[in-house]
KOLBAMAR-501328 format. One record per residue (C-alpha): x, y, z; residue in three letters; residue number from 1. Coordinates in steps of 0.2 Angstrom, whole numbers. Layout:
// KOLBAMAR-501328
X->X Y->Y Z->Z pavo->Ala lumlo->NUM
...
//
This chain:
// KOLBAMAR-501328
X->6 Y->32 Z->39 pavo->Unk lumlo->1
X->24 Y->37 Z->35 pavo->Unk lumlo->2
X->26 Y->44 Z->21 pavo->Unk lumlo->3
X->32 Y->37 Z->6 pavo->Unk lumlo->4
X->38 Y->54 Z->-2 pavo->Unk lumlo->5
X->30 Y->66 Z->-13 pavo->Unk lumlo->6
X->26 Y->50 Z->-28 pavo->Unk lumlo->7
X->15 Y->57 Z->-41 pavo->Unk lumlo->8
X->5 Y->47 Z->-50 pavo->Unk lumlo->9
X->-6 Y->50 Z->-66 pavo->Unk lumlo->10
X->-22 Y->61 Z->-66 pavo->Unk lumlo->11
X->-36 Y->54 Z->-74 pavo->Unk lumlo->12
X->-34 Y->67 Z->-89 pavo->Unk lumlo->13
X->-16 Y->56 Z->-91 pavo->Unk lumlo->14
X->-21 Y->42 Z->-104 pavo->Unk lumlo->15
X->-5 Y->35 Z->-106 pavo->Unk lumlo->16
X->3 Y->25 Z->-93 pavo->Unk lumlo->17
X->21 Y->27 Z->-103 pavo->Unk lumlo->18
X->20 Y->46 Z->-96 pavo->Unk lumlo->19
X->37 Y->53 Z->-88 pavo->Unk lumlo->20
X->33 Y->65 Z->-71 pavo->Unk lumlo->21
X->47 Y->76 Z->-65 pavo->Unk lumlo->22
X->50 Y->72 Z->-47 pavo->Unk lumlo->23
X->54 Y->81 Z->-32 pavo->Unk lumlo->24
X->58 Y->73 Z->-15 pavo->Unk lumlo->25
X->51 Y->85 Z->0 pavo->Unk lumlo->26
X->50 Y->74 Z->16 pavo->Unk lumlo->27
X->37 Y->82 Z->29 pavo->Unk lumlo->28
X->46 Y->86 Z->43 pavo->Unk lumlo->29
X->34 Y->78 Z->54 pavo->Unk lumlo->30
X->40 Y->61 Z->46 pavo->Unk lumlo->31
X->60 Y->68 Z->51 pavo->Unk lumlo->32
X->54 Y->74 Z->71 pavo->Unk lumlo->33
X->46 Y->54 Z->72 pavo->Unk lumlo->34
X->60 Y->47 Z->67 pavo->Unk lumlo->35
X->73 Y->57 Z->77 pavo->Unk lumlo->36
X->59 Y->54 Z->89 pavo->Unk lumlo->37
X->62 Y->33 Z->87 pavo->Unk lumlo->38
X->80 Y->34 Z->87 pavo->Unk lumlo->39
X->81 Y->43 Z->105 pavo->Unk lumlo->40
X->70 Y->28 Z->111 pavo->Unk lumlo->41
X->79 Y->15 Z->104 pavo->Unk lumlo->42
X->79 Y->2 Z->117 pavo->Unk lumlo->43
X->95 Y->-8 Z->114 pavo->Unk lumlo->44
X->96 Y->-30 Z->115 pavo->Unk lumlo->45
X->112 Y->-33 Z->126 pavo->Unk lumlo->46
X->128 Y->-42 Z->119 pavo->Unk lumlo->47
X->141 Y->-55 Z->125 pavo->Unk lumlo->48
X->154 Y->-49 Z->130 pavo->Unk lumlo->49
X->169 Y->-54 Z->121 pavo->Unk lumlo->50
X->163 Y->-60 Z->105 pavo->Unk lumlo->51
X->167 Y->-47 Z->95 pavo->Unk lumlo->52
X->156 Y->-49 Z->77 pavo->Unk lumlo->53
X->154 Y->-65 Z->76 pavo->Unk lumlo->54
X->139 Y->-66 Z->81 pavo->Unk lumlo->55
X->132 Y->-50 Z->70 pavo->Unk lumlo->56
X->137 Y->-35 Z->69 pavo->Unk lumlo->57
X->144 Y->-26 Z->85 pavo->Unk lumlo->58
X->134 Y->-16 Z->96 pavo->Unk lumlo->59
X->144 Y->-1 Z->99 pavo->Unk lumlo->60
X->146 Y->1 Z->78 pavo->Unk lumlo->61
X->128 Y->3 Z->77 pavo->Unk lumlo->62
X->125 Y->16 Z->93 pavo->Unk lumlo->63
X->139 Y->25 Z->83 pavo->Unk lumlo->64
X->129 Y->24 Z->69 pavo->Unk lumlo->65
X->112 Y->28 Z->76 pavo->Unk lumlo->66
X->122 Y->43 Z->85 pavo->Unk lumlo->67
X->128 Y->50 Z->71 pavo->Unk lumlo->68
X->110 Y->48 Z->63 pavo->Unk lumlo->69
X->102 Y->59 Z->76 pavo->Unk lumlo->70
X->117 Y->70 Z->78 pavo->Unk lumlo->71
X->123 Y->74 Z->63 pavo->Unk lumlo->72
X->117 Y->69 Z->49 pavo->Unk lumlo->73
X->107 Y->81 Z->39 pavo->Unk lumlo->74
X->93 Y->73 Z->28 pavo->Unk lumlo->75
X->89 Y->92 Z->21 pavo->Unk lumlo->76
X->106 Y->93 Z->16 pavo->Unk lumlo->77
X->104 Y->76 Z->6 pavo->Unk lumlo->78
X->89 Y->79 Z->-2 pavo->Unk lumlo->79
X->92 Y->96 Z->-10 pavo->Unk lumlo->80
X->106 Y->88 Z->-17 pavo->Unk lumlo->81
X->98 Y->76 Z->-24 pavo->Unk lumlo->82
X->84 Y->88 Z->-29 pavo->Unk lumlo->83
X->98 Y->96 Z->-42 pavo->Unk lumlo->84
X->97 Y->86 Z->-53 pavo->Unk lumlo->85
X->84 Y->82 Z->-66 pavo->Unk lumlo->86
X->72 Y->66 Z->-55 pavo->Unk lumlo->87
X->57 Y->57 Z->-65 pavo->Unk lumlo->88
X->45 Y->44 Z->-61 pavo->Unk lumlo->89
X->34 Y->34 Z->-72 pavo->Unk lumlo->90
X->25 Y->18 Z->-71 pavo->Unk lumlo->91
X->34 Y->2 Z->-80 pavo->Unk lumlo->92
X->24 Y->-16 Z->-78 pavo->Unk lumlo->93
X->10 Y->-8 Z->-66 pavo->Unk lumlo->94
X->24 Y->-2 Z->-54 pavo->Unk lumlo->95
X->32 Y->16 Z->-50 pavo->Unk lumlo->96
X->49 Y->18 Z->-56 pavo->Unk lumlo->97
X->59 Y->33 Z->-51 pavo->Unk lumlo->98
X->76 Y->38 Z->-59 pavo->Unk lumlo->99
X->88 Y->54 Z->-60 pavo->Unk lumlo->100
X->93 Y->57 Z->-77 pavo->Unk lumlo->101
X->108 Y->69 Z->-84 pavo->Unk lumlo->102
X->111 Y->72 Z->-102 pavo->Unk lumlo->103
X->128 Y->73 Z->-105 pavo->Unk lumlo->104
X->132 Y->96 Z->-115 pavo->Unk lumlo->105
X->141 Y->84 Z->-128 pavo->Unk lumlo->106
X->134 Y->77 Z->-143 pavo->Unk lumlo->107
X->144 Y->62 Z->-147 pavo->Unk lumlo->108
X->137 Y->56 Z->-125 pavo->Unk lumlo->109
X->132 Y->38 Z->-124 pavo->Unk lumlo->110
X->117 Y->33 Z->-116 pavo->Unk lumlo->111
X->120 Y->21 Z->-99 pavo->Unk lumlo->112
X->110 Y->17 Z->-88 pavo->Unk lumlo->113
X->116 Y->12 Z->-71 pavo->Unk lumlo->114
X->110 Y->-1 Z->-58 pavo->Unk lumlo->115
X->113 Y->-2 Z->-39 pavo->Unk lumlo->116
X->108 Y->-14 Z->-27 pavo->Unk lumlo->117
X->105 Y->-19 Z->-8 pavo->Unk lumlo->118
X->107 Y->-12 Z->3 pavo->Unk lumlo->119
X->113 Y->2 Z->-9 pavo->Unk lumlo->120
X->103 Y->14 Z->-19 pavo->Unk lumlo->121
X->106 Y->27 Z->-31 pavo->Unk lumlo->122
X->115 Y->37 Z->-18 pavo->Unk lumlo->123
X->131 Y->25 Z->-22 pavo->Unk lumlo->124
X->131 Y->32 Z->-41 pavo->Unk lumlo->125
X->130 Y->53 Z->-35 pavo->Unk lumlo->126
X->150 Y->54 Z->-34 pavo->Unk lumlo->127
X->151 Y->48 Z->-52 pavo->Unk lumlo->128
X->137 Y->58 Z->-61 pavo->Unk lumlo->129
X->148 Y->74 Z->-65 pavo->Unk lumlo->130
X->162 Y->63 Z->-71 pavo->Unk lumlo->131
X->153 Y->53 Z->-83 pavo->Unk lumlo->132
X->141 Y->67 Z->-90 pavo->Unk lumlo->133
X->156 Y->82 Z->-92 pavo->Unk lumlo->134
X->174 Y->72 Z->-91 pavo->Unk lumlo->135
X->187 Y->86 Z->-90 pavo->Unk lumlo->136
X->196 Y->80 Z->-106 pavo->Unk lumlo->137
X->189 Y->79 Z->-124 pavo->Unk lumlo->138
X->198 Y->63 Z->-125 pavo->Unk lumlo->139
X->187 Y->54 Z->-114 pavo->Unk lumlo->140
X->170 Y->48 Z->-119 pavo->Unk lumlo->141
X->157 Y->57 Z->-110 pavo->Unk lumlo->142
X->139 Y->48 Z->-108 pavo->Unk lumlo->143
X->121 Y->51 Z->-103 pavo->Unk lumlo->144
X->117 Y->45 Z->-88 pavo->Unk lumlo->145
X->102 Y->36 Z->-81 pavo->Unk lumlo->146
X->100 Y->33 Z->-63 pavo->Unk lumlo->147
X->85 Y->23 Z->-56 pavo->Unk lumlo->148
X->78 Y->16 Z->-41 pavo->Unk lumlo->149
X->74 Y->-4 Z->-41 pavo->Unk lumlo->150
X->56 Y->-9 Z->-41 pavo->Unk lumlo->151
X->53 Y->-7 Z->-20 pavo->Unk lumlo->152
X->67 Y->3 Z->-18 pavo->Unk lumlo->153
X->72 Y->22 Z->-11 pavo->Unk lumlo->154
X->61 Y->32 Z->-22 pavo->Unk lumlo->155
X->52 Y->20 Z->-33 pavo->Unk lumlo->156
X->41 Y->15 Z->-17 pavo->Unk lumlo->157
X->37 Y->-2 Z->-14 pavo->Unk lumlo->158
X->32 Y->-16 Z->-25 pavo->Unk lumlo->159
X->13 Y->-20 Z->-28 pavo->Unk lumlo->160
X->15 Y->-36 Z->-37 pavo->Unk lumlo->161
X->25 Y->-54 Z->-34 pavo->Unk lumlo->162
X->40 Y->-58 Z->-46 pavo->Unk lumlo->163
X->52 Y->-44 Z->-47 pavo->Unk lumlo->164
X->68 Y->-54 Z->-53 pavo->Unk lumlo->165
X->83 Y->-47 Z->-60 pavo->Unk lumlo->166
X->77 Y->-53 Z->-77 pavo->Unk lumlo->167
X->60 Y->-43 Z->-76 pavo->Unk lumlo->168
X->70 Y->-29 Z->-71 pavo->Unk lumlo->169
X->81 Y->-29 Z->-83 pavo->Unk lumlo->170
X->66 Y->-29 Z->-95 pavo->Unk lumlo->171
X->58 Y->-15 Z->-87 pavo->Unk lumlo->172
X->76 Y->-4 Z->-89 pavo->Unk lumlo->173
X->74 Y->-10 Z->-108 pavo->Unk lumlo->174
X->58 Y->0 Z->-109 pavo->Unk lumlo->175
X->64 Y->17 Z->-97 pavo->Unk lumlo->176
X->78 Y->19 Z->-111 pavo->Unk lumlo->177
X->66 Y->16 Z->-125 pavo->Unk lumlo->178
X->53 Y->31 Z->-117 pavo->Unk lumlo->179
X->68 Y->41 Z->-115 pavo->Unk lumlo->180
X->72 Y->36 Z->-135 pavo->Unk lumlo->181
X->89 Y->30 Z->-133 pavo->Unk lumlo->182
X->91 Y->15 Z->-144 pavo->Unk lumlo->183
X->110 Y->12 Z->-141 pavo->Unk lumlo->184
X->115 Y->11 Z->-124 pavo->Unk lumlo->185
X->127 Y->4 Z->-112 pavo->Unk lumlo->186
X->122 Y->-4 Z->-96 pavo->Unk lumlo->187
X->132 Y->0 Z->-79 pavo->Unk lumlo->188
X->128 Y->-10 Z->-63 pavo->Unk lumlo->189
X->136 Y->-18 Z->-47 pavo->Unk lumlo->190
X->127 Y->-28 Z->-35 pavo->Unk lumlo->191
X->112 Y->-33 Z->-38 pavo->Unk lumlo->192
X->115 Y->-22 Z->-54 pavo->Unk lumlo->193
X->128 Y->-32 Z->-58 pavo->Unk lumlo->194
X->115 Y->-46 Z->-61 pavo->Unk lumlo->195
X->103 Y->-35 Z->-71 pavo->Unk lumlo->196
X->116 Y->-26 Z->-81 pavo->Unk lumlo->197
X->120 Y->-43 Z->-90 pavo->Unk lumlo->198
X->103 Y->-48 Z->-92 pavo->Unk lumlo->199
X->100 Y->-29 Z->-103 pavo->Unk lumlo->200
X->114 Y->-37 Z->-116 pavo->Unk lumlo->201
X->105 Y->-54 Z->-115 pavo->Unk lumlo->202
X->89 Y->-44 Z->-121 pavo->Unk lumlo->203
X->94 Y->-33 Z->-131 pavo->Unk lumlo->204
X->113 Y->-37 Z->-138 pavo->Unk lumlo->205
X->108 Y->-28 Z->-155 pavo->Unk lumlo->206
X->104 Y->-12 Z->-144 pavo->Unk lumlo->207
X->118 Y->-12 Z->-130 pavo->Unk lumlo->208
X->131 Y->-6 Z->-133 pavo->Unk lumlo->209
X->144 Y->-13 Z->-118 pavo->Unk lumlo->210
X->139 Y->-20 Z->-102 pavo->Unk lumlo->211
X->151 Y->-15 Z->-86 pavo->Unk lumlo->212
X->149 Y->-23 Z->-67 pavo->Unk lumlo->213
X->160 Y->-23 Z->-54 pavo->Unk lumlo->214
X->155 Y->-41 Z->-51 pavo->Unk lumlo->215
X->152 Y->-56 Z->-62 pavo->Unk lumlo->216
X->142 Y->-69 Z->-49 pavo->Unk lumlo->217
X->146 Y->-84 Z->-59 pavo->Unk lumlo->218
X->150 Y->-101 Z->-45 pavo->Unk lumlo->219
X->155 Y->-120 Z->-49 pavo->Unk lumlo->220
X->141 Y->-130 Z->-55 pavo->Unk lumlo->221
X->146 Y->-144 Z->-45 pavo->Unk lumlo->222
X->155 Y->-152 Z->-60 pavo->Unk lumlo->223
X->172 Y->-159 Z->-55 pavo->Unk lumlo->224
X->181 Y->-155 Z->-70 pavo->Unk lumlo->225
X->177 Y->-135 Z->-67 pavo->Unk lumlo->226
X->190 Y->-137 Z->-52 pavo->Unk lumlo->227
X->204 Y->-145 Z->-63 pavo->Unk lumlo->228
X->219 Y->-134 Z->-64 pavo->Unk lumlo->229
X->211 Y->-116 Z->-56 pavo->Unk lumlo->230
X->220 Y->-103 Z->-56 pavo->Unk lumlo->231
X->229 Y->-96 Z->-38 pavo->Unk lumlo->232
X->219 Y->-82 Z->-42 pavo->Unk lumlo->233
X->203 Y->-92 Z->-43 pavo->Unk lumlo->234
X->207 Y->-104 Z->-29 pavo->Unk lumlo->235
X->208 Y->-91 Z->-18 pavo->Unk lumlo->236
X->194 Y->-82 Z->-22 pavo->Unk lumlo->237
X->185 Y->-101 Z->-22 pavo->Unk lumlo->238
X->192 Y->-99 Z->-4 pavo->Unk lumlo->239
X->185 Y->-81 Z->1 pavo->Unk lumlo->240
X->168 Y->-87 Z->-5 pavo->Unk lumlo->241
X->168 Y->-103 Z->5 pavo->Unk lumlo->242
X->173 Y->-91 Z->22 pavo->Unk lumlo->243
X->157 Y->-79 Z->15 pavo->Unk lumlo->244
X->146 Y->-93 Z->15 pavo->Unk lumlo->245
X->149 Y->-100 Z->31 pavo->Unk lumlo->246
X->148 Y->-83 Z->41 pavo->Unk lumlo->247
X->139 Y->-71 Z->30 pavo->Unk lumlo->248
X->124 Y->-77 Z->20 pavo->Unk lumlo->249
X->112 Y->-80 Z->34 pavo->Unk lumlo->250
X->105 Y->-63 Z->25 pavo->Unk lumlo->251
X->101 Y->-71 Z->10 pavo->Unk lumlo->252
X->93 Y->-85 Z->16 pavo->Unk lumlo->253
X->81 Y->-75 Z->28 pavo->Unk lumlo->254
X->76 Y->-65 Z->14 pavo->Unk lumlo->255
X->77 Y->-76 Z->1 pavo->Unk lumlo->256
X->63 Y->-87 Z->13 pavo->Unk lumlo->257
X->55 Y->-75 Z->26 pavo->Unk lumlo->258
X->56 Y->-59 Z->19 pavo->Unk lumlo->259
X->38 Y->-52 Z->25 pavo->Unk lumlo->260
X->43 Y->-60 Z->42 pavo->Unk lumlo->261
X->56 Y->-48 Z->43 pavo->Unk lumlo->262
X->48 Y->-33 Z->35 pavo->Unk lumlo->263
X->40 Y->-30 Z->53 pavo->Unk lumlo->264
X->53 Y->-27 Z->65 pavo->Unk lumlo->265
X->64 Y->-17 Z->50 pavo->Unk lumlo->266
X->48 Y->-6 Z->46 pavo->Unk lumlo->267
X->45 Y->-1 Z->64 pavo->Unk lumlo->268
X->62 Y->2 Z->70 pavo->Unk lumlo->269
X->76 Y->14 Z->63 pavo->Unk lumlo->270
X->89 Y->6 Z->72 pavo->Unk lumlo->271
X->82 Y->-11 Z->67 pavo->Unk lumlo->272
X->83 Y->-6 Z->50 pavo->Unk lumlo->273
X->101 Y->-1 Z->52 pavo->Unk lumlo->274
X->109 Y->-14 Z->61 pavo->Unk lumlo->275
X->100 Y->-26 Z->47 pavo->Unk lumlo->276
X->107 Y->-15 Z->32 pavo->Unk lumlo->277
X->123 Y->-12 Z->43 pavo->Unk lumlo->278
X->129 Y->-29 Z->39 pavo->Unk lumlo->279
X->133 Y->-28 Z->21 pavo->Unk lumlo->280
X->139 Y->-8 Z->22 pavo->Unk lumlo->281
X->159 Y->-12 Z->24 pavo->Unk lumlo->282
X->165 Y->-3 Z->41 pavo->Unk lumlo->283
X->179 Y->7 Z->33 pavo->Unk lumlo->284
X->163 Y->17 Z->21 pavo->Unk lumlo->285
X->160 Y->34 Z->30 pavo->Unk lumlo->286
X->144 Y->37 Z->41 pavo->Unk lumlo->287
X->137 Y->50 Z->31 pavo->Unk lumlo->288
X->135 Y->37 Z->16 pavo->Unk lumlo->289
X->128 Y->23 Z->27 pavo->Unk lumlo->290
X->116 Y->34 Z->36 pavo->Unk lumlo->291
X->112 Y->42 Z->17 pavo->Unk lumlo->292
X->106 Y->26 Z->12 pavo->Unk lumlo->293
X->99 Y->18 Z->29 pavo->Unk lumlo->294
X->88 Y->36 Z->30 pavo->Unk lumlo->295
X->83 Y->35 Z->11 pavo->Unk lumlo->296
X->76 Y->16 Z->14 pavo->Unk lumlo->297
X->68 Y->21 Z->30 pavo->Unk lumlo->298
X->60 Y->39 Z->25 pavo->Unk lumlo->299
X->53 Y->30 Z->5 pavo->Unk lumlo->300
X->44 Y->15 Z->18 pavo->Unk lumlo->301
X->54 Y->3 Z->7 pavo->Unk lumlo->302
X->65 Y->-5 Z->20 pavo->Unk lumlo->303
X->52 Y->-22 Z->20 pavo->Unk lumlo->304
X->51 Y->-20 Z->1 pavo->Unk lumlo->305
X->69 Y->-19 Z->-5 pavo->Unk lumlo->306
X->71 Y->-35 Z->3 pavo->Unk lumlo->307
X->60 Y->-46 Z->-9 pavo->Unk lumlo->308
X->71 Y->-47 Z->-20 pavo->Unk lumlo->309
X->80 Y->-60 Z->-13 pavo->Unk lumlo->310
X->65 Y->-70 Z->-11 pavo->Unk lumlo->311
X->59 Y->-68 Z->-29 pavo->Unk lumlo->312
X->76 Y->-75 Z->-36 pavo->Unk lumlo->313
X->77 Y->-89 Z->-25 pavo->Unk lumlo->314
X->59 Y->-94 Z->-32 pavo->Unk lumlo->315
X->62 Y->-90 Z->-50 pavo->Unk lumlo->316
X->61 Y->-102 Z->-62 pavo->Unk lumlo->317
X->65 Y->-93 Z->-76 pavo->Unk lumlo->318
X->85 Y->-96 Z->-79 pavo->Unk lumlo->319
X->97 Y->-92 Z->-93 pavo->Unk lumlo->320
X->101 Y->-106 Z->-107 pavo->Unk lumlo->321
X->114 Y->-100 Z->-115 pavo->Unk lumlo->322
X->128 Y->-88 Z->-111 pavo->Unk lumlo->323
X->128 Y->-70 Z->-113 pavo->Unk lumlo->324
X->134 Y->-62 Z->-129 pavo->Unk lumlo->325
X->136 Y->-42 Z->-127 pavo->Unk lumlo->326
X->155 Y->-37 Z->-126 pavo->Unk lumlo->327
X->157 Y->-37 Z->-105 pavo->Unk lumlo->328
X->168 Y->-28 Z->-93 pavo->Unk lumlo->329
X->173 Y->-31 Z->-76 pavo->Unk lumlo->330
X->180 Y->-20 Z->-64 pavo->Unk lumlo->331
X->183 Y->-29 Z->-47 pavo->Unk lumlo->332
X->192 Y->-23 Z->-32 pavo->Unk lumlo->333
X->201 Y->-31 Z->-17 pavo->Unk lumlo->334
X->189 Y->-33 Z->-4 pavo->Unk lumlo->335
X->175 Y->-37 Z->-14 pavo->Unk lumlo->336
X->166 Y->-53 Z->-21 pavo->Unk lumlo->337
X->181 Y->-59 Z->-32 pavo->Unk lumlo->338
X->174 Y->-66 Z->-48 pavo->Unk lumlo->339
X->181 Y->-81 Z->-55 pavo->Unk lumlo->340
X->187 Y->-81 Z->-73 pavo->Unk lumlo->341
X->183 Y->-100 Z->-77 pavo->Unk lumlo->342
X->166 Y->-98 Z->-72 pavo->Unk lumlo->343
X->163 Y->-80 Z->-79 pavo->Unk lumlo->344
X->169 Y->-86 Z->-96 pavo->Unk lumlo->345
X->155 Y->-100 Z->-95 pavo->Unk lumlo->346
X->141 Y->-87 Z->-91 pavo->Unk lumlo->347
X->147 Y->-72 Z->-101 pavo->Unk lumlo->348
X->154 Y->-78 Z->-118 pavo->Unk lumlo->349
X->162 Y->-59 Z->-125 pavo->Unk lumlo->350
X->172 Y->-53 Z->-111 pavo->Unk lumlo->351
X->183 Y->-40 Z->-117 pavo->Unk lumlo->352
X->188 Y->-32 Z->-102 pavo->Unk lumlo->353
X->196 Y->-39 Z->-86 pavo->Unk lumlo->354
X->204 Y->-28 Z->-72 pavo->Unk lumlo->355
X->206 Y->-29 Z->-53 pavo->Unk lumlo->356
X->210 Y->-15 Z->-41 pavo->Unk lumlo->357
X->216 Y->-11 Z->-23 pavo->Unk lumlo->358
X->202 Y->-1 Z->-16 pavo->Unk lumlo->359
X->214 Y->7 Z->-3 pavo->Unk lumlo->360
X->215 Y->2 Z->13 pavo->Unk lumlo->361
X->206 Y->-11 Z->21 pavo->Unk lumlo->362
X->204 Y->-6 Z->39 pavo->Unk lumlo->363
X->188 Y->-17 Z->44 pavo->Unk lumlo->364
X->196 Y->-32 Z->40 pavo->Unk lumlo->365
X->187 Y->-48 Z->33 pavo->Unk lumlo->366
X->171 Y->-40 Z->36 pavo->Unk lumlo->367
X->176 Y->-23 Z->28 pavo->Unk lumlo->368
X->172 Y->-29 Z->11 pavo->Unk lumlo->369
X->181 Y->-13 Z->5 pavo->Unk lumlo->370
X->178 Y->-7 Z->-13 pavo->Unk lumlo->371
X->159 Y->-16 Z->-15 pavo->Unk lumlo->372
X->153 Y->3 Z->-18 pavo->Unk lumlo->373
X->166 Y->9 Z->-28 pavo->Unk lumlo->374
X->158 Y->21 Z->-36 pavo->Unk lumlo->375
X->158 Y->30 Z->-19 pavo->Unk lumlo->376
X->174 Y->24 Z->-14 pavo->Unk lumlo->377
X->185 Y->27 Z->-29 pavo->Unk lumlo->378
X->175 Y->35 Z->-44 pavo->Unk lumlo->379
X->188 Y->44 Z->-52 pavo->Unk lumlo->380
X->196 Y->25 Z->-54 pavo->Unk lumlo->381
X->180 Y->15 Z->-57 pavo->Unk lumlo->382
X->175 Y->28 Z->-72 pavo->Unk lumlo->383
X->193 Y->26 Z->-78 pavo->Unk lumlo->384
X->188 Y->9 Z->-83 pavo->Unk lumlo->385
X->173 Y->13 Z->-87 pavo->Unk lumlo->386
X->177 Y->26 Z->-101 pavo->Unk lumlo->387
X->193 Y->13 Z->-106 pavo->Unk lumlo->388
X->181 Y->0 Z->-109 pavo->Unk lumlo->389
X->165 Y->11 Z->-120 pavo->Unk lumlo->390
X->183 Y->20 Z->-127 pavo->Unk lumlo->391
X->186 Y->0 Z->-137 pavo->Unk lumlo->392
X->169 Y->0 Z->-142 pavo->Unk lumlo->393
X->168 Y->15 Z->-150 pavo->Unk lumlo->394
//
């Protein structure tokens, strides 16, 4: 069996399941020679020539990704970094919920807590930790910071039970903060965060503080009076999402239908795993990052896990009734899912804070997708707005 890192669970002399375990990640390194092991194997399907991506993603980005795997990339390297700072688990609605957590030397800090998604983990929050818990001015807010790992993802270890919405989620974060004893918080998220973040202010509005995302996912309801007079902004963003839809969502629709289905083949294989994931990680992020988080998936046994997710929102039945009322922020970057302001104000009724940013660059083109993990990409200007938006609310 691989292993799922070193996950403590209670003892029987621990009563109380709201206990909070220091963590420390220490991958055997029998489970690092089998996979070097798998990725020297690899036997490789064969590809049109030609075609470029559009039929998936290319052949010789993912040998160039499994090269660097097994060449260069150092998983000891990662996980004593990680392994600086403060890591916990404990157990939250019968599952295992792992999270780093840095208190901020000032006193005045705010609590956030900060959401990642797929194929994303807390790896994409590292580069902004120090900025958020020690900013280098007085001027600027500082915070306390609270990292964790989605229910069947990375660290937490995969999910034992059916129904892991974004709204149970978002729940379950409501309860972390409350066993860390912070009754005033923000909440930080993009991706799949960026769906649970605004469903923490839905919850709890009296508690939270400000909620920030880098993406607002709010679409036309089919009405034809929401397409009356659109923005150019909004018409091409309508526009981006149409292209998306017709060559990038088979993802979504696998997982949201036949997730265990696929679980086998990204379980098994490394490179399988990678060339899934590989889709949705923009061609212009560096290897090291990609590999980080491919690894982390594979090395937790979470690669079949993290995926359920999409199955358990597309069979929800538990939807929102009225708009969301804590203050809201939005951060989007060109490149990314471009939010629609229409459609957000319908869904999120106190935005306060609206800004889109050029990521840099966009060398992948259209696929590139450039600036969805900003806080890799460009942390000093995502936790600008960040700090400018908590800054108003103070």
């Amino acid at each position: 069996m691989r292993c799922r890192a070193d996950i403590a669970f209670p003892s029987t002399e621990e009563t109380a399941v709201t206990a909070i375990r220091p963590f420390t990640i220490d991958i055997p390194q029998s489970e690092l020679d089998d996979l070097n092991d798998r990725l020297r194997r690899t036997l490789w399907p064969d590809e049109l020539p030609g075609v470029g991506d559009s039929y998936g993603v290319p052949k010789d980005r993912i040998r160039g990704l499994a090269q660097y795997w097994l060449e260069h990339f150092d998983w000891r390297a990662l996980e004593a970094k990680l392994n600086t700072y403060p890591q916990f688990t404990t157990e939250i609605d019968g599952e295992n919920i792992y999270f780093l957590h840095i208190r901020s030397s000032r006193e005045d800090a705010l609590p956030v807590i900060l959401t990642h998604g797929w194929p994303g983990s807390v790896l994409e929050y590292l580069d902004v930790i120090e900025l958020l818990t020690e900013p280098a001015s007085a001027d600027d807010p500082a915070f306390h910071v609270v990292i964790p790992a989605l229910p069947g993802m990375g660290f937490s270890g995969p999910t034992h039970s059916t129904g892991w919405t974004m709204r149970r989620v978002a729940r379950a974060w409501v309860e972390l903060m409350d066993r860390l004893g912070y009754e005033r918080f923000g909440a930080i998220g993009n991706d799949g965060g960026s769906m649970v973040s605004p469903e923490i202010g839905r919850l709890v509005p009296d508690r939270v503080v400000g909620v920030h995302v880098t993406q607002l996912f709010s679409f036309p309801s089919g009405d034809p009076a929401e397409f009356e007079d659109l923005s150019t902004e909004d018409l091409a963003a309508l526009a981006h999402l149409k292209w998306f839809q017709d060559n990038k969502m088979a993802f979504n629709l696998f997982c949201a239908q036949q997730p265990q289905t696929l679980a086998y083949a990204i379980s098994d294989s490394p490179v399988g795993l990678l060339g899934w994931n590989a889709q949705l990680f923009g061609e212009s992020l560096d290897a090291e990052f990609v590999i980080g988080n491919v690894a982390l998936y594979w090395l937790t046994g979470t690669a079949g896990s993290s995926v359920r997710f999409y199955y358990e929102e597309a069979h929800s039945t538990e939807r929102p009734t009225a708009p969301t009322t804590a203050p809201t922020a939005l951060a989007m970057f060109k490149g990314d899912f471009q939010s629609m302001r229409r459609f957000a104000e319908r869904d999120h009724s106190n935005i306060v804070s609206w800004n889109s940013y050029d990521a840099g660059s966009v060398v992948g083109g259209p696929n590139d997708a450039a600036g969805h993990f900003a806080a890799h990409e460009t942390p000093e200007l995502l936790v600008g707005d960040i700090r400018q938006f908590f800054a108003k609310l103070s």
